[in-house]
C-alpha positions as CSV (number, residue, x, y, z in Angstrom):
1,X,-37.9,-46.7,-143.3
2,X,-37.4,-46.8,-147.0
3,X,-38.4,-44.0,-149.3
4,X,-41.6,-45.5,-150.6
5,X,-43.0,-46.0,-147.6
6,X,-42.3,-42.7,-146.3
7,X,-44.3,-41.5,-149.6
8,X,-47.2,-44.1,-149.3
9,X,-48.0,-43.3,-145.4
10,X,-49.4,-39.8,-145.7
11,X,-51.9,-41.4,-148.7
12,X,-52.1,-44.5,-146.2
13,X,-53.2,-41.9,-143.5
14,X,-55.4,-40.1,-145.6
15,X,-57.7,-43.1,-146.8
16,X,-58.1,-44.0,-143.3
17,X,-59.3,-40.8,-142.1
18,X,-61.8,-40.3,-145.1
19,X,-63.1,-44.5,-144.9
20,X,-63.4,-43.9,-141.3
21,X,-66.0,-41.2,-142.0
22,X,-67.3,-42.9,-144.7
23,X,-67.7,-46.2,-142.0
24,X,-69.0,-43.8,-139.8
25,X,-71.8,-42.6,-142.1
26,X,-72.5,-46.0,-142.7
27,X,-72.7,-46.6,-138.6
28,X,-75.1,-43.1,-138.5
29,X,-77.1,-45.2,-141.2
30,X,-77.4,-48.5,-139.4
31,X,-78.2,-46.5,-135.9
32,X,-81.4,-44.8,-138.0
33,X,-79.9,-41.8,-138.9
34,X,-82.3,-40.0,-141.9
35,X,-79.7,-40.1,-144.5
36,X,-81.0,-43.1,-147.2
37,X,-81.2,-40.7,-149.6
38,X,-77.2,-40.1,-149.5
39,X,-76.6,-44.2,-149.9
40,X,-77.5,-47.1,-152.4
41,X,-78.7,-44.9,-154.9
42,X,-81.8,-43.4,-153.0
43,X,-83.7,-46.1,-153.0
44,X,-84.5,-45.9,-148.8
45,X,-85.2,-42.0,-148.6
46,X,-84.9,-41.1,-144.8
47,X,-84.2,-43.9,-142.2
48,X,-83.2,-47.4,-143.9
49,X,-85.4,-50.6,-143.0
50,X,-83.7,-53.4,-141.0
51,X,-82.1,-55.6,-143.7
52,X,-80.3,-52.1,-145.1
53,X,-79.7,-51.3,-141.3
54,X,-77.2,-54.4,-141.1
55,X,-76.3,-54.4,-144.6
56,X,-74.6,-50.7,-143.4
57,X,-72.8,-52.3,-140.2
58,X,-71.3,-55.0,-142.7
59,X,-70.4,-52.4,-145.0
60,X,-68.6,-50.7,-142.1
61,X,-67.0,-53.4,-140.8
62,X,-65.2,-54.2,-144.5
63,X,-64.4,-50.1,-145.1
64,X,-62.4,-50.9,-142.0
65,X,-60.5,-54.2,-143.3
66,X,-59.8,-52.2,-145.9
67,X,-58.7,-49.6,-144.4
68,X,-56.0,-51.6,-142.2
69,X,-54.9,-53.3,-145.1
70,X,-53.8,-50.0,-146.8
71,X,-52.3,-48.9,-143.6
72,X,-50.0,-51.4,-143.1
73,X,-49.0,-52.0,-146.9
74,X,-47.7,-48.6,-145.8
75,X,-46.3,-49.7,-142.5
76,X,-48.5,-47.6,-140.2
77,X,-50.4,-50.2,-138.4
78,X,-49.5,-54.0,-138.6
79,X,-46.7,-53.7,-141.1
80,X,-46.5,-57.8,-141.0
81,X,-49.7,-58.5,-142.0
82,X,-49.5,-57.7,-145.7
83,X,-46.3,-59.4,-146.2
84,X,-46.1,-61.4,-148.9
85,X,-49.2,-61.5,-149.9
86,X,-48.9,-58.4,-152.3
87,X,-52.3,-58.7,-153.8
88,X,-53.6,-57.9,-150.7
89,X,-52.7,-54.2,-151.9
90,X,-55.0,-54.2,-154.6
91,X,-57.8,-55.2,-152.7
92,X,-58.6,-51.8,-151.6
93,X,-57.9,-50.2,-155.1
94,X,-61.1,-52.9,-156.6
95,X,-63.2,-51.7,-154.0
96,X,-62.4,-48.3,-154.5
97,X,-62.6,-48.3,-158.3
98,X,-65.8,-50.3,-157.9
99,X,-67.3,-47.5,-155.6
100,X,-66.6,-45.0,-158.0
101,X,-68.4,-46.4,-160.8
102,X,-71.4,-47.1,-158.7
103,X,-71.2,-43.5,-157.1
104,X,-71.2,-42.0,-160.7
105,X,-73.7,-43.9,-162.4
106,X,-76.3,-43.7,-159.3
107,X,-79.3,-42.0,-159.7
108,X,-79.5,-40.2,-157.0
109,X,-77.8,-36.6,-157.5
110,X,-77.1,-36.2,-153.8
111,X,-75.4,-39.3,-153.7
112,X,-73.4,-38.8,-156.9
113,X,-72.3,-35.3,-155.3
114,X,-71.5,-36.5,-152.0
115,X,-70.0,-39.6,-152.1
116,X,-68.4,-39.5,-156.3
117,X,-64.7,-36.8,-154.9
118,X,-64.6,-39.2,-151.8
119,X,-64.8,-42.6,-153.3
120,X,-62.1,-40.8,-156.2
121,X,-59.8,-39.9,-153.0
122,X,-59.8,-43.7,-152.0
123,X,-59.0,-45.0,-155.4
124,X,-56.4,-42.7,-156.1
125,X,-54.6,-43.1,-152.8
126,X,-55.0,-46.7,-152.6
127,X,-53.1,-46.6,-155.8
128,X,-50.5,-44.6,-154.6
129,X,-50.2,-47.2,-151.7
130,X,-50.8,-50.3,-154.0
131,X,-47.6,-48.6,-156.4
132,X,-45.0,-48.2,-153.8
């Protein structure tokens, strides 16, 4: 295992451990769980109608893509599929980076709190992935 890899995996692990709580809030959300206010900006205070219900199971089902993408740029999980298709890598740091900027310009306070240090742990160990 080469060096960079051995740095990458722990910030591989560690972005699929907080986007699979992040897919499960979403999967808590789709199954009616009261938690709108804590997810696109506020707008569906307590249990999300049916369009934001599978809007949340598609938004789970992508976290995870994601998520095995960054694992095996770092070799965890299906080292192959990355490849040579290195822009694959920065796929997850867009989508984190995107997240942030939504989280911190929400207007929803709960939602900026909650979700602004997670969606900042995904970017910045995506990077780390993306850079070695």
């Amino acid at each position: 295992m080469h060096h960079h890899r051995l740095v990458s995996v722990p910030f591989a692990v560690l972005f699929a451990l907080v986007t699979a709580l992040v897919a499960g809030f979403q999967i808590a959300l789709a199954l009616g769980a009261p938690w709108g206010a804590y997810a696109m900006g506020g707008a569906f205070p307590g249990k999300m109608p049916g369009p934001m219900r599978v809007a949340a199971v598609v938004q789970a089902i992508l976290l995870v893509a994601v998520a095995v993408i960054v694992l095996s740029a770092a070799g965890v999980v299906v080292p192959g599929l990355v490849g040579d298709l290195t822009w694959l890598t920065w796929v997850p740091v867009v989508v984190s980076a995107i997240a942030v900027v939504l989280n911190a310009s929400t207007r929803s306070p709960g939602e900026r709190r909650l979700w602004l240090p997670i969606t900042l742990v995904l970017l910045v160990s995506s990077v780390v992935v993306a850079l070695s």
